[in-house]
C-alpha positions in Angstrom: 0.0 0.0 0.0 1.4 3.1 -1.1 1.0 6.0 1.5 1.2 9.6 1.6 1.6 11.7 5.0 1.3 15.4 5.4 1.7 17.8 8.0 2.3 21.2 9.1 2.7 22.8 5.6 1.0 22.7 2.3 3.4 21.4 -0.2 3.6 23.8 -3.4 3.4 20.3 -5.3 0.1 19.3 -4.3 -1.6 22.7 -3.8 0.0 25.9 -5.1 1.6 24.1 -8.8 -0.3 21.0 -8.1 0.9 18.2 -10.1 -1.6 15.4 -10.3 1.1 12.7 -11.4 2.6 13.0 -7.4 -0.9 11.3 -6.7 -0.6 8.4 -9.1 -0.7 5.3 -7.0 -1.4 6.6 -3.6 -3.9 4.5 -1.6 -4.2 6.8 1.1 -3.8 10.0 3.1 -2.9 10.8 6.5 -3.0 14.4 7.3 -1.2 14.7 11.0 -2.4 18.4 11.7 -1.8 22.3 11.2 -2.4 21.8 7.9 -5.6 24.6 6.0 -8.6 22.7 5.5 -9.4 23.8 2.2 -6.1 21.6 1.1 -6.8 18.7 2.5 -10.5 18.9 0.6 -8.3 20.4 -2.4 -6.5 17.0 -1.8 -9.7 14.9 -1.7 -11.3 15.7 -5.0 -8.1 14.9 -6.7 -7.8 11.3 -6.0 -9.7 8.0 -5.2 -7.7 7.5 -2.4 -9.0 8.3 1.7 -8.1 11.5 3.5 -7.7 10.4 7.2 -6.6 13.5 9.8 -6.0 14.6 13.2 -6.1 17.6 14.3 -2.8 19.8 15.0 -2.8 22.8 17.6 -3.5 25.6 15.0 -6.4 23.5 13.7 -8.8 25.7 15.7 -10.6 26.5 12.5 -11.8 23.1 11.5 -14.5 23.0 13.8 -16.4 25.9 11.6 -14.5 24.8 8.5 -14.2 20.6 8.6 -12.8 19.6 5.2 -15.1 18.6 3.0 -15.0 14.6 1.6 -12.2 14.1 4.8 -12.5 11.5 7.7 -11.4 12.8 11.3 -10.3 9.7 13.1 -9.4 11.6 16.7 -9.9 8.8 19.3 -10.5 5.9 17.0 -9.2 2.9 15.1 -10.2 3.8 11.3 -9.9 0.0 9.1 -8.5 0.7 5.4 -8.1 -2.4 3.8 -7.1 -4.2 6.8 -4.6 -1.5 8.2 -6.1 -0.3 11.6 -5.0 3.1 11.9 -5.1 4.6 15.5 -5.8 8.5 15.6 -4.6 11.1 18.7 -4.0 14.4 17.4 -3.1 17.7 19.4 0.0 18.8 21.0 1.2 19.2 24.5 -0.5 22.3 26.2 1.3 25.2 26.8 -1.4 27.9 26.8 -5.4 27.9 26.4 -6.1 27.1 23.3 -8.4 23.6 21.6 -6.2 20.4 20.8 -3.8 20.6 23.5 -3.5 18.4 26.2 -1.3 17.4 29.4 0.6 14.2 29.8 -2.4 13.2 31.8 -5.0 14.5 29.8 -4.0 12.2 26.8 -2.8 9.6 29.1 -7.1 9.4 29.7 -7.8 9.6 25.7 -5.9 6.9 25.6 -7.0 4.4 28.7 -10.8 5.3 26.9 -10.1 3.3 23.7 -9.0 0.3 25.8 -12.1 -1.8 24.0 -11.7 -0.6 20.7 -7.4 -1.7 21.1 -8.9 -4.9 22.3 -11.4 -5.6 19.8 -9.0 -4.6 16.9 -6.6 -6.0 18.4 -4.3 -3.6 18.4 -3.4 -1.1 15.5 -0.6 -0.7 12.8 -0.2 2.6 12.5 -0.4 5.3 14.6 -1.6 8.4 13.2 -0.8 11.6 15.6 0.3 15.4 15.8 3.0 15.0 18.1 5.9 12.9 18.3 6.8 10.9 21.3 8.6 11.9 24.1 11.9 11.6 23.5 11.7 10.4 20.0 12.7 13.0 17.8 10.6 15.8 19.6 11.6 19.1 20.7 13.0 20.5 24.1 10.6 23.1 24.7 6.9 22.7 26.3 5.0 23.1 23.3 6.7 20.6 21.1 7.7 17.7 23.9 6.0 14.6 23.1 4.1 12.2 24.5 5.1 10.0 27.2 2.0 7.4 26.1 2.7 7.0 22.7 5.8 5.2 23.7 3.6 3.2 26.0 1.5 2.6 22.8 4.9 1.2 20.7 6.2 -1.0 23.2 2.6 -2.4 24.2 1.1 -3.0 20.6 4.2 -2.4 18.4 2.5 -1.0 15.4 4.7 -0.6 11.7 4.7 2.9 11.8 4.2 5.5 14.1 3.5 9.2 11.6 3.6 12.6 13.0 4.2 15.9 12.3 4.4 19.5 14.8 8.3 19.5 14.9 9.0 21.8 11.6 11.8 19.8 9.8 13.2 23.3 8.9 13.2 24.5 12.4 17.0 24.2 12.2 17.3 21.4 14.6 18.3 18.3 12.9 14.8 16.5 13.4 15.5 12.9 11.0 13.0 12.4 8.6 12.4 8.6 9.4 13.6 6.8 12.6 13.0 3.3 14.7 11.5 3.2 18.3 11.7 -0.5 19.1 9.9 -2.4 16.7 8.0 0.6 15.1 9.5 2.9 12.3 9.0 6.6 13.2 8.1 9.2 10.7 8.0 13.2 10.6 5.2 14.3 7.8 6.7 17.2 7.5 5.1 18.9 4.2 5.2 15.7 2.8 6.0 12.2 2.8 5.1 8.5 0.9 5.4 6.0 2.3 4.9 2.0 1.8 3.0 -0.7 3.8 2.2 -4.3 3.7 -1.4 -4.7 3.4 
């Protein structure tokens, strides 16, 4: 299955000079936040394939503005030809604001989709904002990770674990694809394809 992640910035590929042959062959789209809504339904009416997204901390606007023919998967396991993709989007909180939360905050998001991990069993990707903590995130408060999303890789060992919210061109040498345990790690940033075994 051929994959494409976004996040944090529309690529001038797909939106301002879009080029419908960078499409060709993706199965699917996973949108990890910050990203305009009127892209991501751009995005939609140009292919067959699913847009999937969480919501990022600047995503304020999707509540009046959800994009159109796109499926928020916040808090739930979304099934795409057998993938089970696992959504928690928002970043750590570090001022008032919608889709931020404490470490204990989405601790509890996470501890309320105990039945739907168990009934899945499990997931194989996980699809989120933020990276985990200590896995290629950032050293200030508003772009640490999440303690519980390594709990999440070590417990049910998805493939791939793809987020965005730590700007690749923020200067800091963030890698573009990494391991954590069993599961391979991967910043969106802009944009990103990726393959999986269906």
């Amino acid at each position: 299955m051929k994959i494409l992640a976004i996040a944090d910035q529309e690529s001038p590929i797909l939106w301002d000079h879009f080029d419908k042959h960078y499409l060709e062959g993706v199965d699917l789209i996973l949108s990890c936040g910050d990203l305009k809504p009127q892209y991501l339904s751009f995005l939609a009416t140009f292919t067959h394939a699913p847009v999937l997204y969480v919501h990022g901390n600047h995503d304020g606007t999707y509540e009046e503005t959800p994009p159109d023919g796109c499926i928020c998967i916040e808090d739930d396991i979304y099934v795409f030809k057998g993938i089970r993709i696992l959504g928690l989007g928002g970043s750590m909180r570090y001022k008032p604001g919608s889709h931020q939360y404490t470490q204990r905050q989405m601790s509890r998001r996470v501890r309320k989709l105990w039945w739907r991990l168990w009934r899945r069993k499990g997931f194989d990707i996980l699809l989120a904002h933020s990276p985990a903590y200590r896995v290629n995130d950032g050293e200030d408060m508003p772009h640490n990770g999440f303690q519980v999303f390594c709990y999440l890789m070590e417990k049910y060992k998805p493939s791939v674990f793809v987020h965005g919210h730590v700007h690749m061109n923020y200067g800091r040498n963030f890698p573009r694809v990494s391991t954590y345990r069993e599961t391979q790690v991967i910043n969106a940033y802009e944009k990103y394809i990726f393959e999986l075994d269906a």
